[in-house]
N, C-alpha and C positions, 0 to 999 in steps of 0.2 A: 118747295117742301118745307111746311114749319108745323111741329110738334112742340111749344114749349109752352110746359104746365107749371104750374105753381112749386111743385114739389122738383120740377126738374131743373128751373131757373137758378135753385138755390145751390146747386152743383157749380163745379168751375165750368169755366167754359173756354173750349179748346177750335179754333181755329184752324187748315189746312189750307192752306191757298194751293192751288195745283197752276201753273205757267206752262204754259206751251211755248218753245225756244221760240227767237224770233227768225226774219228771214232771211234763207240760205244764198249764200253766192254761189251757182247752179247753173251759169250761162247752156251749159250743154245740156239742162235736162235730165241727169242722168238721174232712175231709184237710186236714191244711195244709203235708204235702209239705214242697217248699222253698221257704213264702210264708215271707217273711220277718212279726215283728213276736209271733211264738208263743214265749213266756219262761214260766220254769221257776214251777210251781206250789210253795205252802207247804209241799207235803210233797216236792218235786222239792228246794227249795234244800235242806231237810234230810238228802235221800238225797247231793246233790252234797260237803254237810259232813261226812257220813261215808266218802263213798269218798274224799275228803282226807286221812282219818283214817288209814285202812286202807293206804295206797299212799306216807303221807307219811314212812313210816321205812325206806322203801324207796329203792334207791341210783340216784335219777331223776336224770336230769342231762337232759332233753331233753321238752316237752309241746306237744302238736299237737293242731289241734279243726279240726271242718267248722266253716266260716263261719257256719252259722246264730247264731241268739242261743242257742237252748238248751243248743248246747253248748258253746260259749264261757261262756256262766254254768254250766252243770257243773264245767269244768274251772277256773273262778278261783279256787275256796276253796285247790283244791292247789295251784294255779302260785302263789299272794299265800304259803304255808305254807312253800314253798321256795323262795321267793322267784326264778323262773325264768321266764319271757317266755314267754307263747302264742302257737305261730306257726300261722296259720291256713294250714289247704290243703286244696285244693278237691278234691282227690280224696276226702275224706273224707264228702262231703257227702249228704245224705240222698239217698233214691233218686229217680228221675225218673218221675211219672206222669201218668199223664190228668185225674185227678179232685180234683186239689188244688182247696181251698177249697168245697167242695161238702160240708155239712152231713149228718148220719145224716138219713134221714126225707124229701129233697129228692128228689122225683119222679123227678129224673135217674138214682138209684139202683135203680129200681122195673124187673123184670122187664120187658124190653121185645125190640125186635128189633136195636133201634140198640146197648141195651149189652150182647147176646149178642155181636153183631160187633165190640164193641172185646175183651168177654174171653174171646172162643172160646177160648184157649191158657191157662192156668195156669204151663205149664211155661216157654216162653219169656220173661216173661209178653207176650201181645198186647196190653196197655193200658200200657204202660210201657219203661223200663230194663231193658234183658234182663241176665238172670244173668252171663250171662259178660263182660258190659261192667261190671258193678259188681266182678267179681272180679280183671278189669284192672288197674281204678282203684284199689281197696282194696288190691292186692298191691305196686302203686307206692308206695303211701303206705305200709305195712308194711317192703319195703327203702329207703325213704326214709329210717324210723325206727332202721330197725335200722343203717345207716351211720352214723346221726348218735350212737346211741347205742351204738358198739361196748363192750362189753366194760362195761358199765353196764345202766341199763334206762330204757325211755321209753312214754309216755305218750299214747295216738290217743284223741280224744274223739269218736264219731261218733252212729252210728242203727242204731236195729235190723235190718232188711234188710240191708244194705251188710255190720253186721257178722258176721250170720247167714251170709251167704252167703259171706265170706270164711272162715271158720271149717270148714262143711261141703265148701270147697276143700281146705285144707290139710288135711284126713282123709279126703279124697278119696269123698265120702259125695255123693250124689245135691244137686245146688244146690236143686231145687224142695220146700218145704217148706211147709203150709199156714197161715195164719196162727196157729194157735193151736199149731201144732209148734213156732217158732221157736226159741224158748228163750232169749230175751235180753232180762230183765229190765232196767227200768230201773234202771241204775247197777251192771249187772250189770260182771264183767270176764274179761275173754278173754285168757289169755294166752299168748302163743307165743315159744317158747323156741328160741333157736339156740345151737350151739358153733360159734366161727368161723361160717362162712356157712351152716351146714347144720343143717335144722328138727331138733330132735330131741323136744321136747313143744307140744301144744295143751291148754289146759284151762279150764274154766268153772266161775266163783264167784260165787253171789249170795246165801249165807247172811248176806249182812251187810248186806242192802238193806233198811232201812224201808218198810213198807207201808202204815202210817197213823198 
């Protein structure tokens, strides 16, 4: 998406990277939603120490994380490299569902009549945080950011969902997306460009994400 005219160029221009924590140490599988107590796995710290890498010669003045641990351990190697304060907010926070703490293989998941009726709807979805409540909350936290960091660039440390869905907002693309569509890599980044107040690029990187 790029919109930049003549007359727009000459505005500041404000940056929002959005990071998806890296990956979790999970041996059991379990949803863990927003339980807290889920920290960033050996190859998670290393994906967090490379998108440090990647984003820290960039002109961040401003870094924000959902409250969880995993993303606040994402986001420390950059905030300690630029030496800049994490400020947690909760709009950023992973999505809201039914089935947190409930393991792959746990009966509860098993074809039944009770969990047609929680997930008859995909699209809304019925067993959770609807789309357009996460798109709310995410677009809050996004001009939060981008006021804070006018004319500079800042840094949203969140979850895949949340950032998924804010993403196919602002390109104005269908929010319902099936799992394996998402597209947002752990320690992937998102980033959304404005001049002055108004969007003018979205765009997504994760050629630089370790995988093992």
């Amino acid at each position: 998406m790029t919109d930049e005219t003549p007359a727009r160029s000459a505005e500041p221009r404000t940056v929002v990277h959005f990071v998806r924590h890296g990956e979790v140490f999970n041996p059991s599988k379990v949803i863990y939603g927003r339980l807290p107590g889920y920290s960033l796995s050996e190859l998670g710290n290393r994906q967090a120490k490379t998108v440090a890498e990647i984003l820290g010669d960039r002109p961040i003045s401003s870094i924000f994380s959902s409250p969880l641990e995993r993303a606040i351990e994402t986001a420390t190697p950059l905030a300690d490299l630029l030496n800049l304060p994490i400020e947690k907010n909760e709009d950023l926070v992973e999505w809201e569902g039914r089935f947190d703490g409930i393991a792959a293989g746990d009966p509860r998941l098993k074809p039944s009549v009770g969990l047609l009726l929680k997930t008859w709807n995909p699209v809304t979805p019925s067993w959770g945080e609807s789309y357009k409540s996460m798109v709310r909350r995410m677009s809050a936290a996004l001009d939060s950011a981008r006021r804070r960091s006018a004319g500079t660039e800042g840094v949203c440390f969140s979850h895949e969902l949340p950032i998924c869905t804010l993403r196919r907002s602002l390109r104005s693309e269908s929010l319902w997306r099936r799992q394996h569509e998402r597209d947002v890599a752990h320690t992937s980044i998102t980033s959304v460009t404005f001049s002055g107040e108004a969007l003018v690029d979205v765009s997504y990187s994760a050629s630089h994400v370790p995988t093992d």
